[in-house]
FIKE-603015 format. One record per residue (C-alpha): residue number from 1; chain; x, y, z. Coordinates in nm, 2 decimals, decimal comma, m for minus. Each point is the difference from the previous one (the first is absolute). Layout:
NUM|A|X|Y|Z
...
***
This chain:
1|A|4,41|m3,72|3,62
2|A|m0,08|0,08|m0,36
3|A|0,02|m0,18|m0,33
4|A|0,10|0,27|m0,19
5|A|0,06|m0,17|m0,35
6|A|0,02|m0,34|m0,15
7|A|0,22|m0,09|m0,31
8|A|0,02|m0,26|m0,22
9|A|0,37|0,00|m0,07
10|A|0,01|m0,35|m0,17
11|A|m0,17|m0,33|m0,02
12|A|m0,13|m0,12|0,30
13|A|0,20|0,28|0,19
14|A|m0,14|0,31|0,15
15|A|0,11|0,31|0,17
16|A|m0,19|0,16|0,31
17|A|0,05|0,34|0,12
18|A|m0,06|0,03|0,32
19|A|m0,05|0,29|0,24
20|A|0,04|0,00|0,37
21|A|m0,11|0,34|0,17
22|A|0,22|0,25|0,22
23|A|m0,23|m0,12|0,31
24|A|m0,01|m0,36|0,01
25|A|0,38|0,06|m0,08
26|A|0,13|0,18|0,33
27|A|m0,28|m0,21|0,21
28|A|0,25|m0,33|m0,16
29|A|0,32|0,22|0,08
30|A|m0,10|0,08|0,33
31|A|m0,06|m0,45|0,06
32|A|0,33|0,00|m0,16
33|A|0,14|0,21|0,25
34|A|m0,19|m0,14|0,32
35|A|0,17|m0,36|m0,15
36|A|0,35|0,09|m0,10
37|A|0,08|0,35|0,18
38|A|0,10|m0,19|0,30
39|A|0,32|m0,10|m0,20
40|A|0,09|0,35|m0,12
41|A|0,20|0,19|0,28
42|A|0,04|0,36|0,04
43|A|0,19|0,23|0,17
44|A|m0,12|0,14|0,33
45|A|m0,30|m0,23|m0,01
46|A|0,06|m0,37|0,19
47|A|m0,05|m0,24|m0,27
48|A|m0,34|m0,13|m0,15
49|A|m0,13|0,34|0,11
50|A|0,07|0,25|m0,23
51|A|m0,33|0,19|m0,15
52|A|m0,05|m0,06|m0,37
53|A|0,06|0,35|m0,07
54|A|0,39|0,00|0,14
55|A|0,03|m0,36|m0,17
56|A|m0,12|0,20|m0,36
57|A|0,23|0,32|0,07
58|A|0,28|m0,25|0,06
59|A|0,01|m0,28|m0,21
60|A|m0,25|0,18|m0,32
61|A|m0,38|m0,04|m0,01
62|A|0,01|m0,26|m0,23
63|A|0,19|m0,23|0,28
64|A|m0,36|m0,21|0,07
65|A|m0,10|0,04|m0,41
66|A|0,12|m0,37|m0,09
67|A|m0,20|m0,17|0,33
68|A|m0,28|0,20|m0,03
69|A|m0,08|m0,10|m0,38
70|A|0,03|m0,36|0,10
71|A|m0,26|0,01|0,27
72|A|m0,21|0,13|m0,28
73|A|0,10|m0,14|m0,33
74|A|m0,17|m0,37|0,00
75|A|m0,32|0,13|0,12
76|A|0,00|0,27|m0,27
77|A|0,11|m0,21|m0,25
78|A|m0,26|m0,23|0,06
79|A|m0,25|0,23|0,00
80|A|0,09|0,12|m0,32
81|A|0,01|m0,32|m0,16
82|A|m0,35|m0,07|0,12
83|A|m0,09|0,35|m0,11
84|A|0,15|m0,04|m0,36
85|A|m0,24|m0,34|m0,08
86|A|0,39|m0,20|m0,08
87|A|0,06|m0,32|0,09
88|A|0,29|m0,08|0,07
89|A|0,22|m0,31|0,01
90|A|0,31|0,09|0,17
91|A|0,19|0,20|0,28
92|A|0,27|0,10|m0,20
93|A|m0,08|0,39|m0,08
94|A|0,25|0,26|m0,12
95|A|0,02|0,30|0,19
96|A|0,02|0,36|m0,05
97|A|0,00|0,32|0,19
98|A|m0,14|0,32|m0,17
99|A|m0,02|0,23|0,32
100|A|0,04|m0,02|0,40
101|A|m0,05|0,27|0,26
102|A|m0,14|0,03|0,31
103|A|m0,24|0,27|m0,11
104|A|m0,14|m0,12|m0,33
105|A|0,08|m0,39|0,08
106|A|0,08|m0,29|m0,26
107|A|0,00|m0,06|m0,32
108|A|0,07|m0,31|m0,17
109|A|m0,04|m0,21|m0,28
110|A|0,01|m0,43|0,03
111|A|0,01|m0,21|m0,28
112|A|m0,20|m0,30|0,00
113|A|m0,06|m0,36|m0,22
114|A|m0,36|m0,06|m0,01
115|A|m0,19|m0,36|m0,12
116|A|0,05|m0,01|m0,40
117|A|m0,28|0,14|m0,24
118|A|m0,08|m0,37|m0,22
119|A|m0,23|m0,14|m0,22
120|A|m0,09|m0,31|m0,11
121|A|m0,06|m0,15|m0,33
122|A|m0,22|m0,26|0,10
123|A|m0,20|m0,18|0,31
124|A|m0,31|m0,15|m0,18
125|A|m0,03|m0,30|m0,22
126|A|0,36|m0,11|0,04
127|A|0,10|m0,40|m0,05
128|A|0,11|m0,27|0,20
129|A|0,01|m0,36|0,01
130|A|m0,05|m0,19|0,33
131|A|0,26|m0,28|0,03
132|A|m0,15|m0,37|0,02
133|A|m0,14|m0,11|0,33
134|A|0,01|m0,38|0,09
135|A|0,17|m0,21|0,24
136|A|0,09|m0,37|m0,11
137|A|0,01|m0,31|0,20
138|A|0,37|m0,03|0,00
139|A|0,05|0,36|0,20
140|A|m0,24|m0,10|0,25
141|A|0,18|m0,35|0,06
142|A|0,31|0,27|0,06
143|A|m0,18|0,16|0,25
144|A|m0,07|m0,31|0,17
145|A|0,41|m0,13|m0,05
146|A|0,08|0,33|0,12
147|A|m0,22|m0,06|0,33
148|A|0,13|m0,38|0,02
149|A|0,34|0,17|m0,01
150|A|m0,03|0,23|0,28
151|A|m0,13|m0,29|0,21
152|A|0,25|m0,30|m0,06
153|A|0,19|m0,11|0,26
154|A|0,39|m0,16|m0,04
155|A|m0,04|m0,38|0,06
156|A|0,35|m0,19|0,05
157|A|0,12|m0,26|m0,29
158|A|0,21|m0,23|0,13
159|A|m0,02|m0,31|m0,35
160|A|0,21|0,21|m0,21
161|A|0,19|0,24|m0,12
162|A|m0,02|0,41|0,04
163|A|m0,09|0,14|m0,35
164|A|m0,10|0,34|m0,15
165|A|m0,26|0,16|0,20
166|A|0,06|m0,16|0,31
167|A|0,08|0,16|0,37
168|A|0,33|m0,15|0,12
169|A|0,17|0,04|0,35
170|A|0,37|0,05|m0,01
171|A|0,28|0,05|0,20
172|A|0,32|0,14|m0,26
173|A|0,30|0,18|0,06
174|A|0,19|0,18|m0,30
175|A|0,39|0,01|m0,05
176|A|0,22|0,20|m0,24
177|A|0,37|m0,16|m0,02
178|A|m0,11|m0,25|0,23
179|A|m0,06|0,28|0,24
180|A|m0,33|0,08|0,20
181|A|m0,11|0,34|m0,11
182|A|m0,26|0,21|0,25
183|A|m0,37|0,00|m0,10
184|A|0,02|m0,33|m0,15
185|A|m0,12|m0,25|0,26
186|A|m0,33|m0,09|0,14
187|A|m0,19|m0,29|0,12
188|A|m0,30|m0,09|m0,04
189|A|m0,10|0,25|m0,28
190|A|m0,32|m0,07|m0,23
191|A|0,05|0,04|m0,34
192|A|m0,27|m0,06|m0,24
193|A|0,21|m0,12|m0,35
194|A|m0,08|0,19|m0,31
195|A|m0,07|0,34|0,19
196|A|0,34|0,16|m0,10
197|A|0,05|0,10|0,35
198|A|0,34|m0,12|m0,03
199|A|0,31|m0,01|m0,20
200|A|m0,06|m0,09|m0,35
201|A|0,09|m0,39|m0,05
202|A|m0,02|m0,05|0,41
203|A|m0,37|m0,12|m0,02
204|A|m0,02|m0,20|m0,31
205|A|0,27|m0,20|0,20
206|A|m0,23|m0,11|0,28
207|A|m0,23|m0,19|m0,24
208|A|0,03|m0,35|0,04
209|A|0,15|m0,01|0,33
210|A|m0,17|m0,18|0,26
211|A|m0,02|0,03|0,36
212|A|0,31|m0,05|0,18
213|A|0,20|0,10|m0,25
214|A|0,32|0,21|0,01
215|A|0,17|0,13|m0,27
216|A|0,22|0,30|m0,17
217|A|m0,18|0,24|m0,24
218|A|0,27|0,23|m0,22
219|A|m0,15|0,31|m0,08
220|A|0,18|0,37|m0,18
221|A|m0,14|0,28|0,22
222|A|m0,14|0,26|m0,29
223|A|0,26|0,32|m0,07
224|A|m0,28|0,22|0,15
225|A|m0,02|m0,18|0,31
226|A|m0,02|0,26|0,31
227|A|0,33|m0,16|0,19
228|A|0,30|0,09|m0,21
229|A|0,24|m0,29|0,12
230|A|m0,28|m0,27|m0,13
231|A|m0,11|0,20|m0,36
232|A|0,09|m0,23|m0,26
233|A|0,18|m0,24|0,20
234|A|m0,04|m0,35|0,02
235|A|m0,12|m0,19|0,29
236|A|m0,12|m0,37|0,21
237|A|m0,29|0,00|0,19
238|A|0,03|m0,31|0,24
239|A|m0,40|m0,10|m0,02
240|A|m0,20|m0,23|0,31
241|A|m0,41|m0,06|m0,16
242|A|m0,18|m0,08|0,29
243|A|m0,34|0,03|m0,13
244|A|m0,25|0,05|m0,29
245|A|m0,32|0,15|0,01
246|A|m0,27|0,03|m0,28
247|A|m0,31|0,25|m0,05
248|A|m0,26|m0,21|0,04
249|A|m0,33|0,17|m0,12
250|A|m0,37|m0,05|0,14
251|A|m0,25|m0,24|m0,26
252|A|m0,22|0,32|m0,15
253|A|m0,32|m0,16|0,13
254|A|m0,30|0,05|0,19
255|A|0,19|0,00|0,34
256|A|0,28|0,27|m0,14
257|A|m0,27|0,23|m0,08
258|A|m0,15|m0,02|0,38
259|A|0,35|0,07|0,12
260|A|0,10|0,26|m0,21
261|A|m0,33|0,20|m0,04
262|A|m0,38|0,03|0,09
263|A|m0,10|m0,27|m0,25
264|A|m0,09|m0,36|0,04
265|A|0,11|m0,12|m0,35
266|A|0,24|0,05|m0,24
267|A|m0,28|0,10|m0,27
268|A|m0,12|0,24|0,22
269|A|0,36|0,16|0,07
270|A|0,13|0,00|m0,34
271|A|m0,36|0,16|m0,14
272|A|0,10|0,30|0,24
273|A|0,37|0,04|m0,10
274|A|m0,14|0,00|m0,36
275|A|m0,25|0,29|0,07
276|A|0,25|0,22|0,20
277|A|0,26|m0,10|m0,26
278|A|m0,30|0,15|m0,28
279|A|m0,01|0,27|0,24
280|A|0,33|0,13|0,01
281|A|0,02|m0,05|m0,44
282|A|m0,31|0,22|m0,03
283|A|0,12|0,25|0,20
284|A|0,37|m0,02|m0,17
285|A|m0,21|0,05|m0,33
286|A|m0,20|0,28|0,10
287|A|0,38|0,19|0,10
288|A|0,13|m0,12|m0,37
289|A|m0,31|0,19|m0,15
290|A|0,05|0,33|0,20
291|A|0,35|m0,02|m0,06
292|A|m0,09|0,02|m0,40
293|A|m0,25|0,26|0,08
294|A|0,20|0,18|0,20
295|A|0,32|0,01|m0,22
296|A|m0,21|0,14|m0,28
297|A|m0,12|0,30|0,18
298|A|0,36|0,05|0,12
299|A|0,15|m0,02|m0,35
300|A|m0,26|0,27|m0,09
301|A|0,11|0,23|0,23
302|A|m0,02|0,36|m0,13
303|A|0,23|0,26|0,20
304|A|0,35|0,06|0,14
305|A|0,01|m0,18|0,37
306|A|0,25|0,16|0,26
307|A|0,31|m0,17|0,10
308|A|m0,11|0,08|0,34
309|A|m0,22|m0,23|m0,01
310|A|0,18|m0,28|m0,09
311|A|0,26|0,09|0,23
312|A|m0,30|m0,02|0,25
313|A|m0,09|m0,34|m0,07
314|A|0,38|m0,10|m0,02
315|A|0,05|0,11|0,34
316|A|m0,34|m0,18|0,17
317|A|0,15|m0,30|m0,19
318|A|0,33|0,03|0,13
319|A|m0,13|0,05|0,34
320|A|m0,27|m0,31|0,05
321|A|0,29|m0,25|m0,15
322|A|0,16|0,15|0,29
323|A|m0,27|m0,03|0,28
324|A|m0,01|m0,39|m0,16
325|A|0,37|m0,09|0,04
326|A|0,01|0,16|0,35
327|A|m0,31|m0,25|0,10
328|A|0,26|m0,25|m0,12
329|A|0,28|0,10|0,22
330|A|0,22|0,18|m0,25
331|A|0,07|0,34|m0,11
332|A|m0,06|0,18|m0,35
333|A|0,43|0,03|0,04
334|A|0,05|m0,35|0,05
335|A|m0,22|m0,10|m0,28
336|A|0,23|0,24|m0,23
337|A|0,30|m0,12|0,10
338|A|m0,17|m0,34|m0,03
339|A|m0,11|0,07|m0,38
340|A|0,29|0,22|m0,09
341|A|m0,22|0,31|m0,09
342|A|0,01|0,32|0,08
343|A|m0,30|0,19|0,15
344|A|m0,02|0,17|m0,35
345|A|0,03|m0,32|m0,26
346|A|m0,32|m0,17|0,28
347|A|m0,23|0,33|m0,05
348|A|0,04|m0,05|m0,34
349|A|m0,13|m0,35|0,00
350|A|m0,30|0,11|0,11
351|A|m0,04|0,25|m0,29
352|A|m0,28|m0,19|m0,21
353|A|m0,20|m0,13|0,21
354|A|0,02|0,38|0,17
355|A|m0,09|0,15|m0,35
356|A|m0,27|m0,25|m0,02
357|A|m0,16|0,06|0,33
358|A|m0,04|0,40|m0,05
359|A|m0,10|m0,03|m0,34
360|A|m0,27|m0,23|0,11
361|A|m0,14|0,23|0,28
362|A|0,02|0,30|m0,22
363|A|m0,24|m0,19|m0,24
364|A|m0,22|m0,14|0,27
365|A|m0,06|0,36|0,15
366|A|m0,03|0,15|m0,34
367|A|m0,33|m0,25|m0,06
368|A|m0,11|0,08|0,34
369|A|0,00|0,34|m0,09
370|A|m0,17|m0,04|m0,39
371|A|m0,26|m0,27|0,14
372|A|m0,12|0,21|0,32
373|A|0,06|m0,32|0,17
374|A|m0,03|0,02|0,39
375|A|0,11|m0,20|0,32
376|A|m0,30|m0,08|0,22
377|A|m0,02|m0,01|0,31
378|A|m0,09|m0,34|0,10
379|A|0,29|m0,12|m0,25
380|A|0,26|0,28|0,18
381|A|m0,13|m0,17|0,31
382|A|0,12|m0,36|m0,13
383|A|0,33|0,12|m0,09
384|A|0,09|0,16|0,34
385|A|m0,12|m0,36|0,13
386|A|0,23|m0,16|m0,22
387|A|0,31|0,19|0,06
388|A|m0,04|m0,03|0,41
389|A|m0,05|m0,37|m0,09
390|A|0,32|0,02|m0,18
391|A|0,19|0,16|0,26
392|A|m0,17|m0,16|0,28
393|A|m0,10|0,32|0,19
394|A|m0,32|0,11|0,09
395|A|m0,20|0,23|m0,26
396|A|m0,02|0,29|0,20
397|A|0,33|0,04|m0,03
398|A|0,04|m0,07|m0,39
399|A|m0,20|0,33|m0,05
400|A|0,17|0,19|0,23
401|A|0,28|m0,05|m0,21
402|A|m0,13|m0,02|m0,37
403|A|m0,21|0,30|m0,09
404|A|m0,32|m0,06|m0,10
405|A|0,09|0,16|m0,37
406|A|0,24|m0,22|m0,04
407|A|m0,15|m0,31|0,04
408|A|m0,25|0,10|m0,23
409|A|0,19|0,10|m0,28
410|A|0,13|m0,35|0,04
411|A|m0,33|m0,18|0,00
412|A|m0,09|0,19|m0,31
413|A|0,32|m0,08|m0,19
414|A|m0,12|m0,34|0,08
415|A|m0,30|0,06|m0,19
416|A|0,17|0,17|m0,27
417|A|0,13|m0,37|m0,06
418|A|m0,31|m0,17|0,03
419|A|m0,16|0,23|m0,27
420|A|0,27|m0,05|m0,26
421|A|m0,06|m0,37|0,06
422|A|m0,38|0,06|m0,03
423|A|0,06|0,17|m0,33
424|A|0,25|m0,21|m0,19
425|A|m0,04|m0,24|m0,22
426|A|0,12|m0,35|0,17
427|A|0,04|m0,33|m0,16
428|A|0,07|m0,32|0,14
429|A|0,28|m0,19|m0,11
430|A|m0,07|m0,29|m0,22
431|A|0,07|m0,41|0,13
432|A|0,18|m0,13|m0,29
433|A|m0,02|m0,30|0,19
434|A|m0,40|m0,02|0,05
435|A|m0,05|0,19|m0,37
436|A|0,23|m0,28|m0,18
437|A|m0,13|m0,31|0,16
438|A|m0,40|0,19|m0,08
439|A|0,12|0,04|m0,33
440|A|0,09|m0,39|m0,06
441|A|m0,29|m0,13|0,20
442|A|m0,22|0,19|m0,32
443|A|0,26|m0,13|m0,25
444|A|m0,10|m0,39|0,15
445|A|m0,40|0,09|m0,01
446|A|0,02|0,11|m0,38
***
């Protein structure tokens, strides 16, 4: 193979010549033949065994051309590409054949889309405010509610009546007309009042019954309502309460913080869910300031960026909401039938946030490349850790997947990142709060 020529043709598009000789040509029609002359019959011969020659005199000596170029054409291809210095971002290459015989060989000419030529405006000294990091007393009493929540336990109340927020056993039966309809009976069937699970009206109609109770509640099915014969219609649900149940909630002391964690006291619990709560905020700050960063490098991109690779992106999006729903049990179909969207109007969706993502690794590489800045190996090292963590698998296997230069170029776009950061300018956010009450604890001293 040759790389006869390389032409710009257009931005971000070239076009490679590309010359395979007469040799390397009849060797490839000569596989072609050993692979597909056993289809071809000819006269005289029984079949599969015809001599190239006879198969040529009969059928032209172009008959194995079309094979024979595709057991060469990827290879040569690639080898001019790597021979040309392009990189390129997609597979989508328009072809075109100068020449083809058996004596001279091939000539052809691809056209590919290679990674866009940008600039940037700027990467040093740019602005960002870090959001205000605290965490008050009343969202770490949440986080203890929310833990008292998810141990309750439903204690019976038998000294008065079922009210909003209470679990209630039923028996009911519904009729329309005075007639039993299907799917409208059961027995004893918790319901916990105020959830909406049923009927609007059926549940506020429960409150302040008490056990042993039986009773009508008249309800109108909603026009939407999935069975036909019932939407909109009126109906009497014959009601038996046989019980009522409350949440009750643990006391937030000492003992619930041995039961529900490694702590002996309460102090000791909520002091933790406090720091991890600080935890979390820092780190949700530190996102909020490279987001700021970041959007001002992309807005000051310099250079036309292929649709290719948005496409690109589109597609990987496309496909990992699809890997998702199918760990869920459904289809990427269903889910558009579902959603009433076609496969076209749900690409689009993920559009900006596409846009966004190339943009930013375009940038990111582009500092790479005008800082020198390089992936070391103990930190290429920790990032093959972390993605066999990540998938569970054993590290050995990671690299034998994920080439070596790859993970590097991603470890140094991660650094690309951190030096932005390092060379901003980055405020903190100002307490109002803390700033106002400083400001009349001075007014008081004068």
């Amino acid at each position: 193979m040759t790389l006869k020529e390389t032409n710009k043709i257009e931005t971000n598009r070239y076009q490679l010549e590309i010359i395979i000789d007469g040799e390397q040509f009849r060797e490839a029609i000569k596989q072609a033949y050993r692979k597909e002359g056993k289809k071809i019959t000819v006269p005289g011969y029984r079949p599969g065994k015809a001599p190239l020659a006879m198969i040529e005199a009969r059928y032209g000596s172009e008959v194995f051309f079309e094979d024979a170029l595709n057991l060469l054409y990827a290879d040569a291809v690639e080898a001019a590409i790597n021979e040309s210095g392009l990189k390129v971002i997609d597979d989508k290459m328009d072809f075109e054949l100068v020449s083809i015989s058996k004596e001279d060989g091939v000539d052809f000419k691809v056209s590919v889309t290679t990674y866009p030529e940008i600039e940037l405006e700027a990467y040093k000294g740019l602005k960002a405010e870090r959001p205000l990091v605290k965490v008050e007393a009343a969202e770490v009493n949440a986080e203890i509610k929310s833990l008292q929540e998810r141990n309750a336990r439903m204690v019976s109340v038998e000294d008065r009546a079922a009210k909003k927020g209470d679990t209630v056993v039923i028996d009911f039966e519904g009729f329309k007309d005075g007639v039993a309809f299907d799917g409208g009976k059961a027995e004893g069937h918790s319901l916990e009042l105020g959830s909406g699970q049923f009927i609007p009206g059926f549940e506020d109609q429960i409150i302040g019954k008490n056990i042993d109770d039986e009773f009508d509640v008249n309800v109108t099915f909603p026009e939407e309502y999935g069975a036909k014969e019932l939407a909109g219609q009126p109906a009497v649900f014959k009601v038996k309460l046989h019980e009522i149940k409350l949440r009750e909630l643990p006391a937030a002391d000492d003992e619930f913080a041995k039961d529900v964690s490694e702590f002996e006291t309460l102090k000791e619990l909520k002091a933790d869910l406090k720091k991890k709560a600080l935890e979390r905020k820092k780190k949700a700050a530190e996102e909020v300031v490279e987001n700021i960063l970041v959007q001002q490098i992309v807005d000051g991109i310099k250079g036309e960026i292929p649709e290719a690779m948005f496409t690109n992106r589109l597609n990987q999006s496309v496909e990992e909401f699809g890997y998702r729903l199918q760990s869920q049990g459904m289809s990427l179909d269903l889910y558009l039938q579902y959603t009433g969207s076609t496969i076209e109007q749900f690409r689009e969706t993920f559009r900006p946030q596409a846009e966004m993502q190339v943009k930013y690794r375009l940038a990111l590489e582009k500092i790479v490349e005008l800082e020198g800045i390089k992936a070391d190996e103990a930190a290429v090292e920790a990032e093959y850790a972390k993605i066999a963590e990540g998938y569970g698998v054993e590290i050995d296997k990671v690299k034998a997947v994920i080439p070596a230069s790859e993970v590097e170029k991603d470890v140094a776009v991660g650094k690309a990142i951190d030096f932005v950061k390092e060379n901003a300018v980055i405020t903190d956010a100002v307490d109002e709060k803390k700033e106002a009450k400083k400001a009349a604890e001075k007014k008081t001293e004068e």
